[in-house]
mmCIF file as Biopython writes it, N, C-alpha, C and O atoms, coordinates in Angstrom:
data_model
#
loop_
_atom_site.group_PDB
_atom_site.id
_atom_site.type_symbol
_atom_site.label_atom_id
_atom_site.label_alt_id
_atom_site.label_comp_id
_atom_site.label_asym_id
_atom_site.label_entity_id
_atom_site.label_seq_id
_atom_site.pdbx_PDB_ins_code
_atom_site.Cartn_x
_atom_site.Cartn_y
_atom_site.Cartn_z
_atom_site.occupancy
_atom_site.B_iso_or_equiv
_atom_site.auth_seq_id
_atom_site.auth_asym_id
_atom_site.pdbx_PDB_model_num
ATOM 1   N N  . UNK A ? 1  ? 0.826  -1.188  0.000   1.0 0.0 1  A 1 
ATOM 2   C CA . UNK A ? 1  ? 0.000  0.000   0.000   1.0 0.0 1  A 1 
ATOM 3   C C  . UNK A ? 1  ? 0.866  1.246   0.000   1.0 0.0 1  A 1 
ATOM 4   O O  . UNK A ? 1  ? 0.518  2.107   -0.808  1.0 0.0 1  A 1 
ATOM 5   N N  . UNK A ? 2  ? 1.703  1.453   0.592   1.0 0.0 2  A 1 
ATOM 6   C CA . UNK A ? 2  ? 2.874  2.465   0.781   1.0 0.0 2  A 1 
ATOM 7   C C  . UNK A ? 2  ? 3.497  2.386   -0.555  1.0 0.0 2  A 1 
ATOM 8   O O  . UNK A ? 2  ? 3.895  3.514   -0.847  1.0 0.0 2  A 1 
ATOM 9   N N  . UNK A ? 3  ? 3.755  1.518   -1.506  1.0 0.0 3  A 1 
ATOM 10  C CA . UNK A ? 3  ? 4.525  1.835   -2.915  1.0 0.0 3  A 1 
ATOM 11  C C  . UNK A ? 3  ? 3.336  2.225   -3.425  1.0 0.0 3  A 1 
ATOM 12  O O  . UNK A ? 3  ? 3.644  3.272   -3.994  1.0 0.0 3  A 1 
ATOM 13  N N  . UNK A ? 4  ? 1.911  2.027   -3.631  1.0 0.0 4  A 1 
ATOM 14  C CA . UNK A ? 4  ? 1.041  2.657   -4.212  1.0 0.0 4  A 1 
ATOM 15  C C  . UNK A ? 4  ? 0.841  4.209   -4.079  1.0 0.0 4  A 1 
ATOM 16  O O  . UNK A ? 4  ? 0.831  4.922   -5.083  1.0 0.0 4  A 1 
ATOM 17  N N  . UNK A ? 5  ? 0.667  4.764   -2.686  1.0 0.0 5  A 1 
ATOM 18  C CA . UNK A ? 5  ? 0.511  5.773   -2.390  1.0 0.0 5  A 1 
ATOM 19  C C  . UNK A ? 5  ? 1.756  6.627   -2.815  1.0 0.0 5  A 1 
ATOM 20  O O  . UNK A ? 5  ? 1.490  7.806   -3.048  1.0 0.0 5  A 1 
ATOM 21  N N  . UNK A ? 6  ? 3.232  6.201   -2.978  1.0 0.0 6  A 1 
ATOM 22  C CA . UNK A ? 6  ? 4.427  6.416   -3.778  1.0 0.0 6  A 1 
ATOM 23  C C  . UNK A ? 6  ? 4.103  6.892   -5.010  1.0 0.0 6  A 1 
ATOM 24  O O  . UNK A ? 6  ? 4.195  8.090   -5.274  1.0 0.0 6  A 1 
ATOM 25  N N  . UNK A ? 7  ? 3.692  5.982   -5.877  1.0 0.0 7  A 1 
ATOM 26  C CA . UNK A ? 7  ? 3.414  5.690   -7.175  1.0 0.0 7  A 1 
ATOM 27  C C  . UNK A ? 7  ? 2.266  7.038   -7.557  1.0 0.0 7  A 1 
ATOM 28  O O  . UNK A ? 7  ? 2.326  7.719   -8.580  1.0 0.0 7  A 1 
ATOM 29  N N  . UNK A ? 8  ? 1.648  7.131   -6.884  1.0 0.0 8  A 1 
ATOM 30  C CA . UNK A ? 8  ? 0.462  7.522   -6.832  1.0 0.0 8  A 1 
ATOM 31  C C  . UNK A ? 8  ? 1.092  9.196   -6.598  1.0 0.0 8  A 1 
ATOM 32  O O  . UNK A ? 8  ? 0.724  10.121  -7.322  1.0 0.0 8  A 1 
ATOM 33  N N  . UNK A ? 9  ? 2.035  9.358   -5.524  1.0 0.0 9  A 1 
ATOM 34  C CA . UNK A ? 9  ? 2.122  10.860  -5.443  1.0 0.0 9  A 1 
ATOM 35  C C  . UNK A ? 9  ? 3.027  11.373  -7.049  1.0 0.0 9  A 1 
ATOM 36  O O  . UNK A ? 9  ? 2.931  12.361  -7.778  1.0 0.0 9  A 1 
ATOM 37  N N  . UNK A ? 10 ? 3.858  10.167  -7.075  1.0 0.0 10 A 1 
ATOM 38  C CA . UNK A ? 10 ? 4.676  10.331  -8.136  1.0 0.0 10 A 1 
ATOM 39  C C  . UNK A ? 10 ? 4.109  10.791  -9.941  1.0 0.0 10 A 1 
ATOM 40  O O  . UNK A ? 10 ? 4.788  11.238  -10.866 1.0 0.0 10 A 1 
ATOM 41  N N  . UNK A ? 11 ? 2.710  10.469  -9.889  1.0 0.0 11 A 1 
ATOM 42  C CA . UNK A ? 11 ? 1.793  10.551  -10.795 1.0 0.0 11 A 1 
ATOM 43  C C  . UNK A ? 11 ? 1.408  12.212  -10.866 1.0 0.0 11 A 1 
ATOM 44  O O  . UNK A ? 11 ? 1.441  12.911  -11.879 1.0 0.0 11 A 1 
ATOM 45  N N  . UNK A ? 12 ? 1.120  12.534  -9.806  1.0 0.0 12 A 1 
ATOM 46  C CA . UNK A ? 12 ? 0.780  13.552  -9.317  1.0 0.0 12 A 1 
ATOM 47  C C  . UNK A ? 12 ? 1.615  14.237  -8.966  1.0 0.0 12 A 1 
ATOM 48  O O  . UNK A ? 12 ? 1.289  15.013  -8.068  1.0 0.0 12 A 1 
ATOM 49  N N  . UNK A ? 13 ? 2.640  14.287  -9.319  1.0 0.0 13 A 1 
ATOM 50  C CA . UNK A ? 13 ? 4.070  14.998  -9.117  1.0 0.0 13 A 1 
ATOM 51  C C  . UNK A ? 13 ? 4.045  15.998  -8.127  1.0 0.0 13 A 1 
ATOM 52  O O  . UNK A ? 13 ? 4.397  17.164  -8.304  1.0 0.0 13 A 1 
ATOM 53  N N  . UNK A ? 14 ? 3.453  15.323  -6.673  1.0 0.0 14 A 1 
ATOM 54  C CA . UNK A ? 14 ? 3.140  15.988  -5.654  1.0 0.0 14 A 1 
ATOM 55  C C  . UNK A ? 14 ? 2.612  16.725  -5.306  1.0 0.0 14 A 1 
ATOM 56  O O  . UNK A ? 14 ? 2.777  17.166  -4.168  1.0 0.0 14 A 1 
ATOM 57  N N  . UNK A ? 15 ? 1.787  17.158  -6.098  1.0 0.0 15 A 1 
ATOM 58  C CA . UNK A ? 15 ? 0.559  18.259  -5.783  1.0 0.0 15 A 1 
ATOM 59  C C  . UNK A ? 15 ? -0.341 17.657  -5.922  1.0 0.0 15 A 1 
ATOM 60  O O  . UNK A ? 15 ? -0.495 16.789  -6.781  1.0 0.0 15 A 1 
ATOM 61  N N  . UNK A ? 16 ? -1.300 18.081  -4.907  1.0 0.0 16 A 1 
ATOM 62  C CA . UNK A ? 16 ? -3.190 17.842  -4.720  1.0 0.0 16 A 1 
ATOM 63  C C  . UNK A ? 16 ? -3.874 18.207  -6.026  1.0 0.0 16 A 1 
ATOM 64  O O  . UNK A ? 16 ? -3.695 19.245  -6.663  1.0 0.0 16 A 1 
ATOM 65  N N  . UNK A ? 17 ? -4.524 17.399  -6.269  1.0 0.0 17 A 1 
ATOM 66  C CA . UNK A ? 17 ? -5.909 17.653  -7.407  1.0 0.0 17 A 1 
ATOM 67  C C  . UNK A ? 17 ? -6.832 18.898  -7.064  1.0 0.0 17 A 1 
ATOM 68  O O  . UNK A ? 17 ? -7.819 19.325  -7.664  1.0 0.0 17 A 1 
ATOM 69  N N  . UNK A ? 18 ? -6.364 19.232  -6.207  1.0 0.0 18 A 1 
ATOM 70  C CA . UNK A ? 18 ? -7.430 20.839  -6.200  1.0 0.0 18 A 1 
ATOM 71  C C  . UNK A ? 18 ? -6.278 21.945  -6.174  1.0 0.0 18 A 1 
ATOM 72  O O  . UNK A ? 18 ? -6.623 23.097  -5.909  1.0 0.0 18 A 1 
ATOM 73  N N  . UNK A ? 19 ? -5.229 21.735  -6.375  1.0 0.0 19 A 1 
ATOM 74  C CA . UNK A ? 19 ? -4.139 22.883  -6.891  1.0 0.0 19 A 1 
ATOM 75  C C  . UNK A ? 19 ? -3.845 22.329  -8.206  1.0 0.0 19 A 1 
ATOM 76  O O  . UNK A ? 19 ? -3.027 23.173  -8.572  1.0 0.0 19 A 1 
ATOM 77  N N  . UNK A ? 20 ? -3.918 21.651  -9.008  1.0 0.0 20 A 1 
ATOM 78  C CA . UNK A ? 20 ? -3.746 21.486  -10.128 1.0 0.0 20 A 1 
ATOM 79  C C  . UNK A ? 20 ? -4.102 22.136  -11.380 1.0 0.0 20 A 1 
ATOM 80  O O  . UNK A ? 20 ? -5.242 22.485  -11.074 1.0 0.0 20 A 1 
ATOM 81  N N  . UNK A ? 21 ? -3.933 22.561  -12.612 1.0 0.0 21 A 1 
ATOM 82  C CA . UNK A ? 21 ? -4.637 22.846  -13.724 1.0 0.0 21 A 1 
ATOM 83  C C  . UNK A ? 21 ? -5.498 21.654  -14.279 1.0 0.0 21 A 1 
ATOM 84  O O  . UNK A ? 21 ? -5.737 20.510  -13.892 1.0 0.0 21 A 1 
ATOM 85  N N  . UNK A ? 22 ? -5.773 22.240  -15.097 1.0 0.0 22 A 1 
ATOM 86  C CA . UNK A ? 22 ? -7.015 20.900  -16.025 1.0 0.0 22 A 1 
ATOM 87  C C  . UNK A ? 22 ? -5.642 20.119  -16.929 1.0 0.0 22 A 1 
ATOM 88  O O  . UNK A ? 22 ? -5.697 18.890  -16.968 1.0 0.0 22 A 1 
ATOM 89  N N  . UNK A ? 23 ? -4.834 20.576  -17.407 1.0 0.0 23 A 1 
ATOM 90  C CA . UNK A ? 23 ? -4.104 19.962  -18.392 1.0 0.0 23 A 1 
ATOM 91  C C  . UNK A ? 23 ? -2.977 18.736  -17.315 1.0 0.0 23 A 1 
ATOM 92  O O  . UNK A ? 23 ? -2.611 17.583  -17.544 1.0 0.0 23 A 1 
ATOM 93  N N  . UNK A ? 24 ? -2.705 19.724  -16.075 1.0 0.0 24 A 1 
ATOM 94  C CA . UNK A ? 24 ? -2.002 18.970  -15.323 1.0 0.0 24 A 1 
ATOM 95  C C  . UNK A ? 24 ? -2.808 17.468  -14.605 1.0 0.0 24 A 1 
ATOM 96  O O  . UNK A ? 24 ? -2.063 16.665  -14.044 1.0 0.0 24 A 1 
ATOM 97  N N  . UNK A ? 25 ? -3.886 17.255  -14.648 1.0 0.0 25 A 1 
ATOM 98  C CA . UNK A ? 25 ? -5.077 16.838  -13.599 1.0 0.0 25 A 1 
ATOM 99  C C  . UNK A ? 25 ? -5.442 15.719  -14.814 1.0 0.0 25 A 1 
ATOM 100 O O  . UNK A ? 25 ? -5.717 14.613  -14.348 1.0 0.0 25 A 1 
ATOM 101 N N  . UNK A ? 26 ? -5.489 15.799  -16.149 1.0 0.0 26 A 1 
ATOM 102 C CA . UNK A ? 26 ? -6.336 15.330  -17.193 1.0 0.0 26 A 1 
ATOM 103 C C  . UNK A ? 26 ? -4.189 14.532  -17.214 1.0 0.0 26 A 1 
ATOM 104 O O  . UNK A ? 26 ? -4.265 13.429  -16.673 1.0 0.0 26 A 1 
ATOM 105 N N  . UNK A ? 27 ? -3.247 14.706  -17.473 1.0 0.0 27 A 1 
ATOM 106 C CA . UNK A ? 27 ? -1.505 13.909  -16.988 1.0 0.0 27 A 1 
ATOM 107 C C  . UNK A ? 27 ? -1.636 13.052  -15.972 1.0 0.0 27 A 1 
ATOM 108 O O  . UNK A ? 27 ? -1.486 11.830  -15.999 1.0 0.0 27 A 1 
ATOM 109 N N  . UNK A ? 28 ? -1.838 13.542  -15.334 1.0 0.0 28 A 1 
ATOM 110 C CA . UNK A ? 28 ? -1.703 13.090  -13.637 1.0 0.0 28 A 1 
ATOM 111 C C  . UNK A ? 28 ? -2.846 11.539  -14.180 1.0 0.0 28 A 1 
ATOM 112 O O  . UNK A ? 28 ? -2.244 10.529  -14.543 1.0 0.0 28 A 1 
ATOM 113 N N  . UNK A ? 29 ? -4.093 11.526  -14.176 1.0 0.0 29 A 1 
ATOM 114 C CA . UNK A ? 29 ? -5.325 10.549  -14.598 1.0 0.0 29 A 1 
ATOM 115 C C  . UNK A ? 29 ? -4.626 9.573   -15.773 1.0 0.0 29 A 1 
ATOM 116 O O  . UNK A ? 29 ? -4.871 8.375   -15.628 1.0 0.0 29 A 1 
ATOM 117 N N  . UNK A ? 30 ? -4.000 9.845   -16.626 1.0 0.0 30 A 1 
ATOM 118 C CA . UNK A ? 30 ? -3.467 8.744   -17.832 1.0 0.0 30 A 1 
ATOM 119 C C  . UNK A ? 30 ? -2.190 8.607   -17.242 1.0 0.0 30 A 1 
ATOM 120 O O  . UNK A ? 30 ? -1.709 7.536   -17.613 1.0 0.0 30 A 1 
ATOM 121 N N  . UNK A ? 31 ? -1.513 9.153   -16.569 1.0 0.0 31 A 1 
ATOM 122 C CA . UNK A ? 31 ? -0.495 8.334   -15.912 1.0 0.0 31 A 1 
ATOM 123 C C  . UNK A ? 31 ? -1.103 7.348   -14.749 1.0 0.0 31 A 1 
ATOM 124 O O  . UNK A ? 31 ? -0.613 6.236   -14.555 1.0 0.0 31 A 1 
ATOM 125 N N  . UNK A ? 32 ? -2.100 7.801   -14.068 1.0 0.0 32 A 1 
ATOM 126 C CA . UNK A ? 32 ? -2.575 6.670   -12.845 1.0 0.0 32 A 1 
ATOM 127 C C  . UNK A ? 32 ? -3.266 5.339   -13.803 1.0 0.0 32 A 1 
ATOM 128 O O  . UNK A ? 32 ? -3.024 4.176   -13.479 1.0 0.0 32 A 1 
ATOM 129 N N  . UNK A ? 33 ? -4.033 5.627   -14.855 1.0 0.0 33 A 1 
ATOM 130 C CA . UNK A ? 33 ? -4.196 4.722   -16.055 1.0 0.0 33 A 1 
ATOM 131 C C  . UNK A ? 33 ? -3.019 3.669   -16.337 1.0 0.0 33 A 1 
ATOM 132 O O  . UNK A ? 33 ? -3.142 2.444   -16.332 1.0 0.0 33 A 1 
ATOM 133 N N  . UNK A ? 34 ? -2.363 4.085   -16.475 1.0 0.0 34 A 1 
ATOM 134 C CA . UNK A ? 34 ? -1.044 3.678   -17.278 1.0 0.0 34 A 1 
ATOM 135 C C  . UNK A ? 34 ? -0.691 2.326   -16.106 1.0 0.0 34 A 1 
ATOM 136 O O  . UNK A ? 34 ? -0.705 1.101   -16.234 1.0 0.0 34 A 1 
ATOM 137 N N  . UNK A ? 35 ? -0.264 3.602   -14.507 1.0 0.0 35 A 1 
ATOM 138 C CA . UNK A ? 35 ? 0.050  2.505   -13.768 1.0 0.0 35 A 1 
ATOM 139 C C  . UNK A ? 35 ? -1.024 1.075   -13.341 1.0 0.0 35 A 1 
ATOM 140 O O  . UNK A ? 35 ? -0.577 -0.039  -13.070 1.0 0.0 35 A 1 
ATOM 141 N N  . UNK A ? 36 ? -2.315 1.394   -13.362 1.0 0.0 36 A 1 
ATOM 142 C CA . UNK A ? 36 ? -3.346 0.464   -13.109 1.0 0.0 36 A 1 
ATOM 143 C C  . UNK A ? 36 ? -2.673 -0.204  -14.010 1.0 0.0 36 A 1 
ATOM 144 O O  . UNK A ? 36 ? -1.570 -0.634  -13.674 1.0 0.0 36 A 1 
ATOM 145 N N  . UNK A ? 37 ? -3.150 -0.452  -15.334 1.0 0.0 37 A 1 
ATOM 146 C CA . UNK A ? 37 ? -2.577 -1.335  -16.392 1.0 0.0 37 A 1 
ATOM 147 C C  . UNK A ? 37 ? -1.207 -2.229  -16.296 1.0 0.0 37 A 1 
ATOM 148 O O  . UNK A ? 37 ? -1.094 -3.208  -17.033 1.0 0.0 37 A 1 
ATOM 149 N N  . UNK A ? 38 ? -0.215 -1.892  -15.415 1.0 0.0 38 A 1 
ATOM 150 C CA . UNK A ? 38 ? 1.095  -2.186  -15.194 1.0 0.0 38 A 1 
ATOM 151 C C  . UNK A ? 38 ? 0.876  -3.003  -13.971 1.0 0.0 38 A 1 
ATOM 152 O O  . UNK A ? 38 ? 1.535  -4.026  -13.787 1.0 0.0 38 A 1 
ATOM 153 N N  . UNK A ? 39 ? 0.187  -2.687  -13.327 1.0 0.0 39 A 1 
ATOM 154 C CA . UNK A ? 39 ? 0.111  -3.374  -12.100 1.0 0.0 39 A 1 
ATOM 155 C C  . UNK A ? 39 ? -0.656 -4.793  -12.184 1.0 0.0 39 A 1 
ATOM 156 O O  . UNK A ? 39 ? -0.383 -5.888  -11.693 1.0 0.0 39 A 1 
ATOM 157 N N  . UNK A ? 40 ? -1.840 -4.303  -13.088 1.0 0.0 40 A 1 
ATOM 158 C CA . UNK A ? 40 ? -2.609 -5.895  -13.456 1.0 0.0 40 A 1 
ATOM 159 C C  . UNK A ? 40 ? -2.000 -6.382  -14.214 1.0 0.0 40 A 1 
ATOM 160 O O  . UNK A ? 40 ? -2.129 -7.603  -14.131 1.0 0.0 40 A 1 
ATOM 161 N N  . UNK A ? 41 ? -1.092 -5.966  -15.274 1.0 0.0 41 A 1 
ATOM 162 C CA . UNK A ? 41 ? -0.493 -7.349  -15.905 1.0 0.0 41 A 1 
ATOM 163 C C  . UNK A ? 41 ? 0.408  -7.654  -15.021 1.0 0.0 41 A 1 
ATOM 164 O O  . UNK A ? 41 ? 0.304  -8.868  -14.847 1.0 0.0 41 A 1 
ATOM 165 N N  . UNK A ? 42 ? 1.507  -7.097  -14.149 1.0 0.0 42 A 1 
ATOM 166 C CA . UNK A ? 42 ? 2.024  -7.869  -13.109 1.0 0.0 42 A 1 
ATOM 167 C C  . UNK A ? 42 ? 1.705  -8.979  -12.476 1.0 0.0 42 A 1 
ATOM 168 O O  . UNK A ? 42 ? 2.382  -9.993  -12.309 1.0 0.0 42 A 1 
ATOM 169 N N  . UNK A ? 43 ? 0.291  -8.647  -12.023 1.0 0.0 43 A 1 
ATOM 170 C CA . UNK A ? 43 ? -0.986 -9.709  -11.274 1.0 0.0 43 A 1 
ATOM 171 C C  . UNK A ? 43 ? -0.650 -10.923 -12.275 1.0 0.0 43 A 1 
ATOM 172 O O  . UNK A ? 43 ? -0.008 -11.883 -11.850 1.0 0.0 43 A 1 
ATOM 173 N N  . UNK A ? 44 ? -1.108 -10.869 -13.657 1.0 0.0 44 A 1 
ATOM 174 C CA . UNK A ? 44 ? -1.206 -11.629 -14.345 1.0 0.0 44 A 1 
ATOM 175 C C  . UNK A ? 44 ? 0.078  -12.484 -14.468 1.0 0.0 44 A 1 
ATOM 176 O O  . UNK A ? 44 ? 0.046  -13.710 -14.356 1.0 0.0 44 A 1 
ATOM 177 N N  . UNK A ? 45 ? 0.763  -12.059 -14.611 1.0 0.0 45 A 1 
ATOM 178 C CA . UNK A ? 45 ? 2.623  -12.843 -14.860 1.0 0.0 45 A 1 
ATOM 179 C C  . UNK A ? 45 ? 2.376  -13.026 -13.276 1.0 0.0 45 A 1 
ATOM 180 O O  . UNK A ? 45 ? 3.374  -12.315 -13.158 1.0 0.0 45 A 1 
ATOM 181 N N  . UNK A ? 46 ? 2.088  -13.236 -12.265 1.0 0.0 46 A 1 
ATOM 182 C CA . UNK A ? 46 ? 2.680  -13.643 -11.191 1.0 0.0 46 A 1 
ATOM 183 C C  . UNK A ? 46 ? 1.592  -15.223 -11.008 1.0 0.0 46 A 1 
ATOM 184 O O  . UNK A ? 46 ? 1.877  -16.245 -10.383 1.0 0.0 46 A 1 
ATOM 185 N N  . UNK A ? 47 ? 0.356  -14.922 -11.782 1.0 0.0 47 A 1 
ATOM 186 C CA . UNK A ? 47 ? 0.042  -15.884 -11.679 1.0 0.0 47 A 1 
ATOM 187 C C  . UNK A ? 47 ? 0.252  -16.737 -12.490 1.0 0.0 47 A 1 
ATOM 188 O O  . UNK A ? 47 ? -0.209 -17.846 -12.218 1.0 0.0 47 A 1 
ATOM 189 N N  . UNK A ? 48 ? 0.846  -16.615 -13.502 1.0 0.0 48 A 1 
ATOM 190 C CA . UNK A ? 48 ? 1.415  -17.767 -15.125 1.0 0.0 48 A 1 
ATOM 191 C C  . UNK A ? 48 ? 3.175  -18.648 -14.557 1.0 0.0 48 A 1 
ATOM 192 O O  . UNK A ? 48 ? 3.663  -19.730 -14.884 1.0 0.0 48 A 1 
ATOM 193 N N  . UNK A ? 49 ? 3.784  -17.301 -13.405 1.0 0.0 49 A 1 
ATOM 194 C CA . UNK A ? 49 ? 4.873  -17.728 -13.466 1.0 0.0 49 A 1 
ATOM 195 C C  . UNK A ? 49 ? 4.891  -18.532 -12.109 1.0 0.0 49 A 1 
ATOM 196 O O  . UNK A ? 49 ? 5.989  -18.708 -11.582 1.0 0.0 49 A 1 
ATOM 197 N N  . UNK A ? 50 ? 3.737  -19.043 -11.494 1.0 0.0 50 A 1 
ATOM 198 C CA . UNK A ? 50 ? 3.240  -19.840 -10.085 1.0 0.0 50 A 1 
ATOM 199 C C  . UNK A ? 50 ? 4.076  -21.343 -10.640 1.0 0.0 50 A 1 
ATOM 200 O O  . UNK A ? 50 ? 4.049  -22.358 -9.944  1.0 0.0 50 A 1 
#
């Protein structure tokens, strides 16, 4: 949970969603995209490589 919340500020390149711009906020959302996607195929290879 702590590398998520990492990951997660890191997305957000440390600023809150209510100090953000729209262009910065609309980055921040396809990078948290990006990482979801990375994380479930992880899921996936951890269960092929059982």
């Amino acid at each position: 949970m702590l590398m998520n919340g990492g990951i997660k500020m890191a997305a957000n390149r440390g600023k809150r969603t209510e100090n953000m711009s729209a262009d910065e906020r609309k980055s921040a959302q396809s990078a948290n995209q990006s990482i979801q996607k990375a994380r479930k195929g992880m899921r996936i290879m951890r269960r092929f490589m059982r």
